[in-house]
DRENBAMI-575648 format. One record per atom (N, C-alpha, C, O, CB): x, y, z; residue number from 1; atom name. Coordinates in Angstrom, 1 decimal. Glycine has a CB too. Layout:
! residues N
[[X,Y,Z],NUM,'CA'];
...
! end
This chain:
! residues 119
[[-1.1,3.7,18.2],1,'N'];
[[-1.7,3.1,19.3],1,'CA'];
[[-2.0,1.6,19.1],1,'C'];
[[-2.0,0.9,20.1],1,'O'];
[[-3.0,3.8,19.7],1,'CB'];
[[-2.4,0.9,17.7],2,'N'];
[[-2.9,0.0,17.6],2,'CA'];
[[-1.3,-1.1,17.7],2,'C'];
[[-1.3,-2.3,18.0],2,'O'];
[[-3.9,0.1,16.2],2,'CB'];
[[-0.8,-0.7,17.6],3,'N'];
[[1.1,-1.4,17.4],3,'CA'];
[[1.1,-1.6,18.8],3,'C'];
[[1.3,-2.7,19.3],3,'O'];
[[2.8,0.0,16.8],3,'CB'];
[[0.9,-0.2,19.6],4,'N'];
[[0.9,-0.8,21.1],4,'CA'];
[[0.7,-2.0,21.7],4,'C'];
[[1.4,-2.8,22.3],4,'O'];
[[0.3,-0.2,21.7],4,'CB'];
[[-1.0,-2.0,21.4],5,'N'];
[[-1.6,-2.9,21.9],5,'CA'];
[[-1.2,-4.2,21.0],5,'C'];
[[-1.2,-5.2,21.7],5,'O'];
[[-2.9,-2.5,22.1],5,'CB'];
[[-0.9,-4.4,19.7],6,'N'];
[[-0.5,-5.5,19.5],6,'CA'];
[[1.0,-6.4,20.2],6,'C'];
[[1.2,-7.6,20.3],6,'O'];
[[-0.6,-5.3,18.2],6,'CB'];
[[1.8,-4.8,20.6],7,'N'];
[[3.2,-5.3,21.5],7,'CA'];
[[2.7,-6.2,23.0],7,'C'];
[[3.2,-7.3,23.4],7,'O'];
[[4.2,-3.7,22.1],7,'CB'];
[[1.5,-5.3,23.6],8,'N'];
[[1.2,-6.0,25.0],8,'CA'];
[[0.6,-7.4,25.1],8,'C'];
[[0.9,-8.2,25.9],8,'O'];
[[0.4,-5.2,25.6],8,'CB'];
[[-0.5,-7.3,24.0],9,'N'];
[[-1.3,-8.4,23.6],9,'CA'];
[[-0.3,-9.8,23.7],9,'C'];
[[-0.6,-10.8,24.4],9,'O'];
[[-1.9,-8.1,22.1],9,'CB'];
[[1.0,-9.5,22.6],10,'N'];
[[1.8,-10.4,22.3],10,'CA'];
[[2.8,-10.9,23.7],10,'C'];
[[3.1,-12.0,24.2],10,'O'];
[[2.6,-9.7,21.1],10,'CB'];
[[3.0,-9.8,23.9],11,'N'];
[[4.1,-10.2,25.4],11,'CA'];
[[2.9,-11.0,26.4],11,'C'];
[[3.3,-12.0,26.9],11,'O'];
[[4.9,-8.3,26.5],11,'CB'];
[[1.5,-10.7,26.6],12,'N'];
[[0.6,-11.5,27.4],12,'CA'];
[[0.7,-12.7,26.7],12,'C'];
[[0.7,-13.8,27.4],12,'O'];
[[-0.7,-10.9,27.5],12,'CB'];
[[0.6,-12.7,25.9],13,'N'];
[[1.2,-14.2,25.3],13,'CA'];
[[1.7,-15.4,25.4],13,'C'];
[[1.3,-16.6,25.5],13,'O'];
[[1.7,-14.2,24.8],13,'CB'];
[[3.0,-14.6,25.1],14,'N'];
[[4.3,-15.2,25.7],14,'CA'];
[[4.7,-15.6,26.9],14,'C'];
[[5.3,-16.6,27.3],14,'O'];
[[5.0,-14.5,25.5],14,'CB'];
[[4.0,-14.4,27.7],15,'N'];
[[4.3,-15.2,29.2],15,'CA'];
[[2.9,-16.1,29.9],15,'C'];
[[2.9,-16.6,31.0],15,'O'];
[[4.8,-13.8,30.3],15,'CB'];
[[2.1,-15.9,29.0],16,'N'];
[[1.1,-17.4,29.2],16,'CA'];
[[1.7,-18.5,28.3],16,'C'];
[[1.4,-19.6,28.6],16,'O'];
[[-0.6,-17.2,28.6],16,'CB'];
[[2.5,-18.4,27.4],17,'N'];
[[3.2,-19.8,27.0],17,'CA'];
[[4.0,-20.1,27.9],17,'C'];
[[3.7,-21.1,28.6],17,'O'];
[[4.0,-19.8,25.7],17,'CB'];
[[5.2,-19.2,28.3],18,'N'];
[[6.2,-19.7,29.0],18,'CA'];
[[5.6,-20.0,30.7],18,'C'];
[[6.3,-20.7,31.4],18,'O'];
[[7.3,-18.6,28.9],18,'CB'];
[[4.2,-19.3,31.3],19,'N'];
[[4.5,-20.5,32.4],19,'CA'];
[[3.5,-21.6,32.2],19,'C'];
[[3.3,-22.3,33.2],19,'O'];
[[4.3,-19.9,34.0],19,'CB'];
[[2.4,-22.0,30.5],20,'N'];
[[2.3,-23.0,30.2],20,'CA'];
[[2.9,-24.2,30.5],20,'C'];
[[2.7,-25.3,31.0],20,'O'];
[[2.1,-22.9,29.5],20,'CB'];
[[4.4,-23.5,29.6],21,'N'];
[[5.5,-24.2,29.4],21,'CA'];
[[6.3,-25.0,31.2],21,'C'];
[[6.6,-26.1,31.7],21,'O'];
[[6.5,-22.9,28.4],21,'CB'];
[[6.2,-24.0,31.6],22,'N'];
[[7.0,-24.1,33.2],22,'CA'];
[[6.2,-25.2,34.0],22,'C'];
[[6.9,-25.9,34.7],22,'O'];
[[7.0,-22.6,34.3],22,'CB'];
[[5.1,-25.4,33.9],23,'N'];
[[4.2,-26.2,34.7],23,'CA'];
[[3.8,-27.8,33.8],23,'C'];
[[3.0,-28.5,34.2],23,'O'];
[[2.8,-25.1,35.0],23,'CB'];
[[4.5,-28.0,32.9],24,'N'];
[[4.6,-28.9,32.0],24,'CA'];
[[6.0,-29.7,31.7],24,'C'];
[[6.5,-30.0,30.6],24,'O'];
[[4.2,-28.2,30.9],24,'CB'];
[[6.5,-30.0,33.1],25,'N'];
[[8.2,-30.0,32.8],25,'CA'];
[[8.3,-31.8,32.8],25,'C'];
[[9.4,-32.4,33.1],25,'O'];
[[9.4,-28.9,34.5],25,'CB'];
[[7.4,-32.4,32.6],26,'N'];
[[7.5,-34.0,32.4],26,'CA'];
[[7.7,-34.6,31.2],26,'C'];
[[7.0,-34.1,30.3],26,'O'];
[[6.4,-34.6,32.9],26,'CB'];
[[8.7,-35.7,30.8],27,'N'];
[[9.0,-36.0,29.9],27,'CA'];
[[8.2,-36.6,29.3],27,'C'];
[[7.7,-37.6,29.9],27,'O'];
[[10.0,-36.3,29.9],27,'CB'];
[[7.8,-36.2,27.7],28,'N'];
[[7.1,-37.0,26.7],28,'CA'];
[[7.5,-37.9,25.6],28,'C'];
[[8.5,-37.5,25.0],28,'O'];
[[6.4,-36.3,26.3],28,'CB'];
[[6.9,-38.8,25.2],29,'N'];
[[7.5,-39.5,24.0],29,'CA'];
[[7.4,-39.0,23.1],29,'C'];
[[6.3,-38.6,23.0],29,'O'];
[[7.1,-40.6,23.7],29,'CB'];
[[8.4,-38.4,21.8],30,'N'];
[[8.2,-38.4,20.5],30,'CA'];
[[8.6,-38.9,19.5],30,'C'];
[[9.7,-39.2,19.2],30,'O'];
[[8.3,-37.6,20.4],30,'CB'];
[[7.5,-39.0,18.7],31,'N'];
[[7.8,-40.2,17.7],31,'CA'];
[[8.5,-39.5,16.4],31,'C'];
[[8.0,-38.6,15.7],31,'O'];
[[6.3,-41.0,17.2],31,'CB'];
[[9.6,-40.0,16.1],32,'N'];
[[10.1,-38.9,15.0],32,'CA'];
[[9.9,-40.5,13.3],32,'C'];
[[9.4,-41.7,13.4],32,'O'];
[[12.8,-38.1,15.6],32,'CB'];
[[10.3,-39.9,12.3],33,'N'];
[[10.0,-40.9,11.4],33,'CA'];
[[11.0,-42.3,11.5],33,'C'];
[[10.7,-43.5,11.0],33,'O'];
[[10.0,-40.2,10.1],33,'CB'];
[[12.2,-41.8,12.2],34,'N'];
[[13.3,-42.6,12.3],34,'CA'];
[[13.6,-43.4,13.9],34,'C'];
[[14.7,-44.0,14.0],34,'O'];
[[14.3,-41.7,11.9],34,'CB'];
[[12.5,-43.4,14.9],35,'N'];
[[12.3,-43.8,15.7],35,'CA'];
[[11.2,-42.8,17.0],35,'C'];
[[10.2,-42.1,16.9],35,'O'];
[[13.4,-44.3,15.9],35,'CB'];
[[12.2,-43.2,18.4],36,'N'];
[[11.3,-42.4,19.2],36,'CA'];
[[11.8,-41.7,20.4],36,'C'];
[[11.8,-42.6,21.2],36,'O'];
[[10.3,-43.3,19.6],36,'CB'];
[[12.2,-40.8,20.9],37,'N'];
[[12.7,-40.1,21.9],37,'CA'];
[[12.1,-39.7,23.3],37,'C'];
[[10.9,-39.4,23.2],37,'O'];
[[13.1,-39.1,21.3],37,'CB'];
[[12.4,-39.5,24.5],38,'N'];
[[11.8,-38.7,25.4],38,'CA'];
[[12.1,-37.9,25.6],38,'C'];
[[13.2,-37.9,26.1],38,'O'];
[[11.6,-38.8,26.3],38,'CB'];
[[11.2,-36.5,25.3],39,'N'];
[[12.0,-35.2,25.5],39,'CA'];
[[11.0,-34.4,26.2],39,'C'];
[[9.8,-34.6,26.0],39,'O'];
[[12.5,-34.4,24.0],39,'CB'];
[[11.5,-33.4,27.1],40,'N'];
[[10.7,-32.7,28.2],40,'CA'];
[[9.5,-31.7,27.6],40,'C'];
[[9.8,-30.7,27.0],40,'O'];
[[11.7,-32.0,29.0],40,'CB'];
[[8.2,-32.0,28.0],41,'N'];
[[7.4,-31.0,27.5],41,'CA'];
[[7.6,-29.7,27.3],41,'C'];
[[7.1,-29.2,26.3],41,'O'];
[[6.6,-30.8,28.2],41,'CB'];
[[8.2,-29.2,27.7],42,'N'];
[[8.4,-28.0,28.4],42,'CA'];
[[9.1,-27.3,27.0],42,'C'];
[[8.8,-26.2,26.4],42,'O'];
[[9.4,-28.2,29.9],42,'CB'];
[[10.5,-28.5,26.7],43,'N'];
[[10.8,-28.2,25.3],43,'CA'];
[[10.1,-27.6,24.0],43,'C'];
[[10.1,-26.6,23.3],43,'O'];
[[11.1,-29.0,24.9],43,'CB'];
[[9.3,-29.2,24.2],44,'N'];
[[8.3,-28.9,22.8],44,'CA'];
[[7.0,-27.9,23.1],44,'C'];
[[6.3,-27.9,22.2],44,'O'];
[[7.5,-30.6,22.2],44,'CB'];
[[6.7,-27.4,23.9],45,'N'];
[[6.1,-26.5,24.0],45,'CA'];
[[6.8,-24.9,23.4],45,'C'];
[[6.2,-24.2,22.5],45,'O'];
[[5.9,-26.7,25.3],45,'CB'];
[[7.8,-24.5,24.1],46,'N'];
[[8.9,-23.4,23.9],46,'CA'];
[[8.9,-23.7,22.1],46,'C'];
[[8.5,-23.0,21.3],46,'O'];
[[10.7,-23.7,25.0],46,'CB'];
[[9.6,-25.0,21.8],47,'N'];
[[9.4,-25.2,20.5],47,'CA'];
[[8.6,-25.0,19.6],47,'C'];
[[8.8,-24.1,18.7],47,'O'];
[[9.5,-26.0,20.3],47,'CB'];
[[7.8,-25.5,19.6],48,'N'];
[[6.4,-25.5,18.7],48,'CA'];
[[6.2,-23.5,18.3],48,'C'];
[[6.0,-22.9,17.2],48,'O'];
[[4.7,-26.3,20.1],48,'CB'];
[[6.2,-22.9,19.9],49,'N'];
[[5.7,-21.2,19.9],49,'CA'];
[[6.5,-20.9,19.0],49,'C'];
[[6.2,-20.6,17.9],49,'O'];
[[5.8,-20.0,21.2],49,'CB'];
[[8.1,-21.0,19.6],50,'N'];
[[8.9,-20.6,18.5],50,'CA'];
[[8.8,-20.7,17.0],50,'C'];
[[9.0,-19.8,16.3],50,'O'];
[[9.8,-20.9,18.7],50,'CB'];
[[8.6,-21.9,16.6],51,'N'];
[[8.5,-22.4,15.1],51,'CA'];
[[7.5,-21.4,15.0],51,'C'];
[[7.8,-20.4,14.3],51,'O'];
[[8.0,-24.0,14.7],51,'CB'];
[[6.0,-21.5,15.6],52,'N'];
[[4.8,-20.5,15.3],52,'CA'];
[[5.2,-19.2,14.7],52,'C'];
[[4.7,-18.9,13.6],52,'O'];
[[4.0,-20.2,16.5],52,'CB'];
[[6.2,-18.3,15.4],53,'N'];
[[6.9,-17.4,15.5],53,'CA'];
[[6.9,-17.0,14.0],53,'C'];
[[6.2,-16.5,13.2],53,'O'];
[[8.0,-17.8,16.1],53,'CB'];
[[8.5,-17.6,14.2],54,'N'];
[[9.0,-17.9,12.7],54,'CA'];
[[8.3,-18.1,11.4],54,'C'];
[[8.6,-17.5,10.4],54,'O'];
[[9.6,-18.9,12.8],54,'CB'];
[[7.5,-19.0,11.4],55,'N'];
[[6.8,-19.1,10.0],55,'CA'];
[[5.7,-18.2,9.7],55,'C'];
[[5.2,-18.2,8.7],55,'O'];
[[6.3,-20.4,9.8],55,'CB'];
[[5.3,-17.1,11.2],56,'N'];
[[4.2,-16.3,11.4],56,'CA'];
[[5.4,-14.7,10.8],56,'C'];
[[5.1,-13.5,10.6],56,'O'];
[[3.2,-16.4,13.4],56,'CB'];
[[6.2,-15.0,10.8],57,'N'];
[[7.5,-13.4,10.9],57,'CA'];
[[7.7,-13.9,9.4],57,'C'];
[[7.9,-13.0,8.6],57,'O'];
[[9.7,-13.4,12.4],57,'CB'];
[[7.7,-15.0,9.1],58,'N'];
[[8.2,-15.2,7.3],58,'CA'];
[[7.6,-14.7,6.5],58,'C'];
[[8.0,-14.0,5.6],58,'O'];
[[8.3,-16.4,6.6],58,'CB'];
[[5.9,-15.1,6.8],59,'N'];
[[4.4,-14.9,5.8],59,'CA'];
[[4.7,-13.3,5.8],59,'C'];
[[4.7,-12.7,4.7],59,'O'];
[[2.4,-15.5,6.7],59,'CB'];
[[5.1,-12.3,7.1],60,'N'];
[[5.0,-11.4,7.0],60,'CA'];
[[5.7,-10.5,6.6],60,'C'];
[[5.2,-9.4,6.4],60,'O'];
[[4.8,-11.2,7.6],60,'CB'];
[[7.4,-10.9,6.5],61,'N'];
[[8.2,-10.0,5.4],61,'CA'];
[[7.7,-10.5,3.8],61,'C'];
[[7.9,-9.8,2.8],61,'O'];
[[10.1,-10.2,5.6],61,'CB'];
[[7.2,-11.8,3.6],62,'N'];
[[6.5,-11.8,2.1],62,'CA'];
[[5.9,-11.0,1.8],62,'C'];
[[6.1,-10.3,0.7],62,'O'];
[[5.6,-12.7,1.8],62,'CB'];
[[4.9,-10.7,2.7],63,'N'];
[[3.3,-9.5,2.5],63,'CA'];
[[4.2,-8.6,2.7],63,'C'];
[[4.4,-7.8,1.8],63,'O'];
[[1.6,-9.3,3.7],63,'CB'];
[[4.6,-8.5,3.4],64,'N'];
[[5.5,-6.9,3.0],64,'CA'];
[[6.5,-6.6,1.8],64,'C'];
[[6.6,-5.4,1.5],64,'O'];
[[6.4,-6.6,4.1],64,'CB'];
[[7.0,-7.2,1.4],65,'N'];
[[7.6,-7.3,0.1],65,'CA'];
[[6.8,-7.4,-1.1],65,'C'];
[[6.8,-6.6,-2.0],65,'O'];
[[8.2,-8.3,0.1],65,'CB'];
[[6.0,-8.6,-0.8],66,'N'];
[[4.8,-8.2,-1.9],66,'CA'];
[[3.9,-6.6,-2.2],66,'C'];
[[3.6,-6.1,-3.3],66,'O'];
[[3.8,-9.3,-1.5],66,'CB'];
[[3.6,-6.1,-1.0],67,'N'];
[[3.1,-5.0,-0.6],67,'CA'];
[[4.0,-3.4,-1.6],67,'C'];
[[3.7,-2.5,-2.4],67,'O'];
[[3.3,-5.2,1.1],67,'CB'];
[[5.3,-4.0,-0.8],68,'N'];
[[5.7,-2.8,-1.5],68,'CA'];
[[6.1,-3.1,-3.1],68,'C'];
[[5.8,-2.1,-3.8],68,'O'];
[[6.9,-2.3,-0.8],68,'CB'];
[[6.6,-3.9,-3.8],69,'N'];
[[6.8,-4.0,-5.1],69,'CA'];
[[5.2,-4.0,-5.5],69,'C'];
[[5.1,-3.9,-6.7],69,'O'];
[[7.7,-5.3,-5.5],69,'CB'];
[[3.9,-3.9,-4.8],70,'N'];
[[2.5,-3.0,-5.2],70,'CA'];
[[2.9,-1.7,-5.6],70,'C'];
[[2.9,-1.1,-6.7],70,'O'];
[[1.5,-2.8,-3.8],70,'CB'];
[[3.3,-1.4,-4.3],71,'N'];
[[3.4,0.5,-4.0],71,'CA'];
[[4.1,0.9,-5.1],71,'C'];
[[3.5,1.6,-5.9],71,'O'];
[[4.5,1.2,-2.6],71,'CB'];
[[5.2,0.5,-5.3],72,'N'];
[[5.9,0.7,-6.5],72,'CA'];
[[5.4,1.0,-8.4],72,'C'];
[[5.5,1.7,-9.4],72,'O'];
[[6.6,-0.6,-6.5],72,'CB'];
[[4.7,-0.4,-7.7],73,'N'];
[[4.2,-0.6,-9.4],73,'CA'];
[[3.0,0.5,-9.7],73,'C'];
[[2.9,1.1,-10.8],73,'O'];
[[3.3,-2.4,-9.8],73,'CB'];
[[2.4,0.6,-8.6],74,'N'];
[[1.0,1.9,-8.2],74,'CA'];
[[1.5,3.3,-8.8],74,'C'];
[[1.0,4.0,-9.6],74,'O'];
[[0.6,2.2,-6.2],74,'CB'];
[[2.7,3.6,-8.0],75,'N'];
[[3.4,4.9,-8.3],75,'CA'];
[[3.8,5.3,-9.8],75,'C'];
[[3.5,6.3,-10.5],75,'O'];
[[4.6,4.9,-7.6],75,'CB'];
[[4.6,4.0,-10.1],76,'N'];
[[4.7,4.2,-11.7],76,'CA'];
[[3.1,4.6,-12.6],76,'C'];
[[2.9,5.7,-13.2],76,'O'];
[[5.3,2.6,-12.3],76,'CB'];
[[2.0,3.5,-12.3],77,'N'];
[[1.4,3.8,-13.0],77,'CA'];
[[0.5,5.5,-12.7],77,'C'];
[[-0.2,6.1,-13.6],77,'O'];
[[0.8,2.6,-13.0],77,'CB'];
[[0.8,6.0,-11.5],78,'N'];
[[0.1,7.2,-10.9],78,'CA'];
[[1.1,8.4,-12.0],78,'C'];
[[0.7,9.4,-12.6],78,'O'];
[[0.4,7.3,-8.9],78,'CB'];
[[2.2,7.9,-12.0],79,'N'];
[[3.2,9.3,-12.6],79,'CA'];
[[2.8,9.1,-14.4],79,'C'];
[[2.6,10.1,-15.1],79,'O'];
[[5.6,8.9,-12.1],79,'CB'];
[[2.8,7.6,-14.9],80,'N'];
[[1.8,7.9,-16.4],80,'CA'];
[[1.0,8.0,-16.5],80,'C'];
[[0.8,7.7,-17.7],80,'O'];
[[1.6,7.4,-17.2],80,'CB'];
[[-0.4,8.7,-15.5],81,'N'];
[[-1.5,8.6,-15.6],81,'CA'];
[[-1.4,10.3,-15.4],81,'C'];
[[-2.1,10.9,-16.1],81,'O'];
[[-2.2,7.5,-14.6],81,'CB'];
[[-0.4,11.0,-14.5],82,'N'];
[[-0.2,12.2,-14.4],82,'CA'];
[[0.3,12.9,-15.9],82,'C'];
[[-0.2,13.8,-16.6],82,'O'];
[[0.7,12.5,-13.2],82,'CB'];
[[1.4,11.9,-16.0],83,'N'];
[[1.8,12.8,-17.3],83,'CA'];
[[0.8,12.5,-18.3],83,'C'];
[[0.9,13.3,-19.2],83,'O'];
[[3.4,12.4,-18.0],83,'CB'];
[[-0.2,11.7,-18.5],84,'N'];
[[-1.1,12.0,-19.7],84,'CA'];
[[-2.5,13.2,-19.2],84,'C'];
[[-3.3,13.7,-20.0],84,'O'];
[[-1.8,10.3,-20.1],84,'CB'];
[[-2.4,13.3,-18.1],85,'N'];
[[-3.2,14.2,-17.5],85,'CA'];
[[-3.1,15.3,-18.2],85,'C'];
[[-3.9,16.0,-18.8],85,'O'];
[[-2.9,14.3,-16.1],85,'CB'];
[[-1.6,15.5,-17.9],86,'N'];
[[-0.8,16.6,-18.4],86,'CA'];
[[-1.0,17.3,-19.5],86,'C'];
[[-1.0,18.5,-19.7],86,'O'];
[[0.2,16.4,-18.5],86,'CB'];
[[-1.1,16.3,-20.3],87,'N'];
[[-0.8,16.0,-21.9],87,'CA'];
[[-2.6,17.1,-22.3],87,'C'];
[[-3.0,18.1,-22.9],87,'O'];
[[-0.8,13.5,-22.6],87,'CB'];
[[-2.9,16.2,-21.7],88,'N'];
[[-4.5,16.5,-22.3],88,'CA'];
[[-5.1,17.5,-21.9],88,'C'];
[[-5.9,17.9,-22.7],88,'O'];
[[-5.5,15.6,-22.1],88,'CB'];
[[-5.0,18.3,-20.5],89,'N'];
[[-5.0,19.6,-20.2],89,'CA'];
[[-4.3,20.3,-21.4],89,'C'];
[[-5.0,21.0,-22.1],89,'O'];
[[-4.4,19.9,-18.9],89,'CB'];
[[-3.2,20.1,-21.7],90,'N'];
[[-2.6,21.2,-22.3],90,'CA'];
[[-3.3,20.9,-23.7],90,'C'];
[[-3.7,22.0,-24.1],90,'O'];
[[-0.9,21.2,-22.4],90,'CB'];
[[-3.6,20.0,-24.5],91,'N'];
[[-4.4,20.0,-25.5],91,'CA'];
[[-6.3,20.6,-25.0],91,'C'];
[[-6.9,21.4,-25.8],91,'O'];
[[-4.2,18.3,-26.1],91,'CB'];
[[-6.6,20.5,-24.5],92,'N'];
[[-7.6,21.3,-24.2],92,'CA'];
[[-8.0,22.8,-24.0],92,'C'];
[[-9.0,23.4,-24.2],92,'O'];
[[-7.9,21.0,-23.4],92,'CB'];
[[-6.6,23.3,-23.4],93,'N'];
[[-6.1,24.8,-23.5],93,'CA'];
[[-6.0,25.1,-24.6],93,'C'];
[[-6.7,26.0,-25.1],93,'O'];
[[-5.0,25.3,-22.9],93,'CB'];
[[-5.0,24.3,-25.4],94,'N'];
[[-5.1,24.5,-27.1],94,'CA'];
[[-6.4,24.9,-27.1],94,'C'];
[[-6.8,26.0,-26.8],94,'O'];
[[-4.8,23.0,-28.0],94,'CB'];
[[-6.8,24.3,-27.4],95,'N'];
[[-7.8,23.8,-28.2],95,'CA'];
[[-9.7,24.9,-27.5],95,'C'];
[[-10.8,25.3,-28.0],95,'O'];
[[-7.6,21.6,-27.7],95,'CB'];
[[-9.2,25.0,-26.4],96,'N'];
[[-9.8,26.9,-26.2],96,'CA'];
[[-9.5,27.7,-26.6],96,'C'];
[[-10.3,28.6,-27.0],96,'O'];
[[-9.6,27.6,-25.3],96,'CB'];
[[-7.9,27.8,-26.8],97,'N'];
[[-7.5,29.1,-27.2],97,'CA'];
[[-8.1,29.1,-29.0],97,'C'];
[[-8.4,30.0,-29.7],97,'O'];
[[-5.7,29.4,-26.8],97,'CB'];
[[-8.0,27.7,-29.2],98,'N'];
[[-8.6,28.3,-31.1],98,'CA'];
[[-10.0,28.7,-31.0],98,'C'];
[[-10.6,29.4,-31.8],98,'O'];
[[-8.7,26.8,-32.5],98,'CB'];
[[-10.6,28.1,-30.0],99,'N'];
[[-12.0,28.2,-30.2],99,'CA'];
[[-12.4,29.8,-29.9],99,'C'];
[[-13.0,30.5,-30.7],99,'O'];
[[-12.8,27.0,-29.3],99,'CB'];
[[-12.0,30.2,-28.4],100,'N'];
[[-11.7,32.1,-28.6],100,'CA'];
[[-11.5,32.6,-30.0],100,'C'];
[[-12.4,33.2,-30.5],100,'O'];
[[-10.3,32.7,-27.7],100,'CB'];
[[-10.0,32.3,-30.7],101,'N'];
[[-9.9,33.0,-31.6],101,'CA'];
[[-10.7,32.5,-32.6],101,'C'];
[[-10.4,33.3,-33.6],101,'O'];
[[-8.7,33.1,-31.8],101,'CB'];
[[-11.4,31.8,-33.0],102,'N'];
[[-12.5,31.6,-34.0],102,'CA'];
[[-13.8,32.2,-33.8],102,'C'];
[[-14.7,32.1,-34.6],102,'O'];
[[-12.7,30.3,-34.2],102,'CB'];
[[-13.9,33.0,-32.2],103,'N'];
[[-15.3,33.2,-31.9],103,'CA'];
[[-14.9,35.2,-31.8],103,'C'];
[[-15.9,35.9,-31.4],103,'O'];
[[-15.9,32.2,-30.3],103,'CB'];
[[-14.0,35.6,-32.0],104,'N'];
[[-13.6,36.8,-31.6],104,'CA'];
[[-14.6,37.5,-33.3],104,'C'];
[[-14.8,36.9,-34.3],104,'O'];
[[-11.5,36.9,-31.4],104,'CB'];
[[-15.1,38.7,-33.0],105,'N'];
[[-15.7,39.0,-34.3],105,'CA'];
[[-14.4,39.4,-35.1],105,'C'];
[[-13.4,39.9,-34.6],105,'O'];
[[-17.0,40.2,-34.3],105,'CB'];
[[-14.6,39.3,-36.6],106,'N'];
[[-13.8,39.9,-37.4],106,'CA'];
[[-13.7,41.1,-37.5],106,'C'];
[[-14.8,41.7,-37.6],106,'O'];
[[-13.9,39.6,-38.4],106,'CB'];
[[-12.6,41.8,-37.5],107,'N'];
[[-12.3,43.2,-37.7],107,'CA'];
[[-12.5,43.5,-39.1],107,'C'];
[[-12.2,43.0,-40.2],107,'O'];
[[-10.9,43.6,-37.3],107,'CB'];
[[-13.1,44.5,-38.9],108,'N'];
[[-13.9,45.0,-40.4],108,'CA'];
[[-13.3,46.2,-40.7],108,'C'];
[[-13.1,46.9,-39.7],108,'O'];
[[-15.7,45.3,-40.4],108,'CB'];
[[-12.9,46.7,-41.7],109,'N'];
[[-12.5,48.1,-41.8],109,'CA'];
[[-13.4,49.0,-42.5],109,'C'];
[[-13.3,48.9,-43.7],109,'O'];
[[-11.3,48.2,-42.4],109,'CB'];
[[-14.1,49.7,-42.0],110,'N'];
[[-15.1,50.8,-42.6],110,'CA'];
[[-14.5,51.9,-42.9],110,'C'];
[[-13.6,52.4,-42.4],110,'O'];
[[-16.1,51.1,-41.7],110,'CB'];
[[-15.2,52.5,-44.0],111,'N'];
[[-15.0,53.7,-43.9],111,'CA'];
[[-15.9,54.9,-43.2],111,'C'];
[[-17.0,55.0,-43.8],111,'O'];
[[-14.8,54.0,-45.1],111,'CB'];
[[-15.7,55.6,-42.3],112,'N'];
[[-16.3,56.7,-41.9],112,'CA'];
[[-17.3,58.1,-42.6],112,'C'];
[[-16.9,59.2,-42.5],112,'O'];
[[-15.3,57.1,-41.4],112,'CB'];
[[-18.0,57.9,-43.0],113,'N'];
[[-19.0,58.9,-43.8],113,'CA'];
[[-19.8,59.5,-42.4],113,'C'];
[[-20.5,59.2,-41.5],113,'O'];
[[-20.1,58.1,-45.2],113,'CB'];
[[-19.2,61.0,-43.2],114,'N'];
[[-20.1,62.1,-42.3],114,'CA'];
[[-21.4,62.1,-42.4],114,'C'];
[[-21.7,61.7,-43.6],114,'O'];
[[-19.9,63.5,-42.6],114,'CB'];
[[-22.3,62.2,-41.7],115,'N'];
[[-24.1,61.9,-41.8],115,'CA'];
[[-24.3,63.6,-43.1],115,'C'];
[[-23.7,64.6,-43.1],115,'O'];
[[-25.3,62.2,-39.5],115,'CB'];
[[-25.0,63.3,-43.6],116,'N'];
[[-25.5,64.4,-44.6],116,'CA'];
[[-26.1,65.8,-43.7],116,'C'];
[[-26.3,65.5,-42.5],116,'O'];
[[-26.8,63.7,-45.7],116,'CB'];
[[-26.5,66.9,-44.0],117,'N'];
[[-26.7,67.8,-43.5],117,'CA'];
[[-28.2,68.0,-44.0],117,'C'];
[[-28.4,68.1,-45.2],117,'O'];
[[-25.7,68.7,-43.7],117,'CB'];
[[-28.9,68.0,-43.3],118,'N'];
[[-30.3,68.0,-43.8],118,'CA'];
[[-30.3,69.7,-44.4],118,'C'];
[[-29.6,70.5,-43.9],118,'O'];
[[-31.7,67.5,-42.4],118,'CB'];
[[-31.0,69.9,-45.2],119,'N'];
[[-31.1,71.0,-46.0],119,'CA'];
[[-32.4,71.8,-45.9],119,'C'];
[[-32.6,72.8,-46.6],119,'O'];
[[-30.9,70.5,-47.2],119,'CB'];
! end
């Protein structure tokens, strides 16, 4: 739902730039470093969003790239953190099972004598 509304949000946007843009159709000076041009607002308006765009769509396959070579590195460390998990359960089961068999009483072998017969 939240994707939604970021799609509508964005298209309301856009079409407040573009009839920014439409109602701005008079030519302006721009000063570039190598002199100076007149080019129609309207352009550098369309322009500018677009560039916005772009350098706003770049930052965001970074963070996403960055993001997942996270995920990655997370997982690895999750699968050696399991297998020592592993490890040490099974030494703790050990390590029950001696302590049972050290606590079991010793088998004693008696001999059986009949009680005497009182006389």
């Amino acid at each position: 739902m939240k994707f939604q509304w970021t799609v509508l949000v964005g298209l309301l946007f856009a079409v407040f730039i573009a009839l920014f843009a439409v109602f701005n159709v008079e030519s302006v000076p721009v000063n570039y470093f190598f002199g100076t041009e007149m080019i129609p607002l309207v352009l550098i308006i369309l322009g500018s969003a677009l560039l916005g765009v772009i350098i706003s769509g770049f930052f965001a396959i970074y963070k996403s790239y960055r993001n997942g070579r996270r995920v990655k590195e997370l997982e690895k460390q999750l699968q050696l953190k399991e297998k020592e998990l592993t490890a040490q359960r099974r030494q703790m089961q050990e390590m029950e099972d001696r302590i049972d068999a050290l606590m079991e009483p010793p088998l004693v072998e008696a001999e059986i004598v009949p009680p005497r017969e009182l006389y």
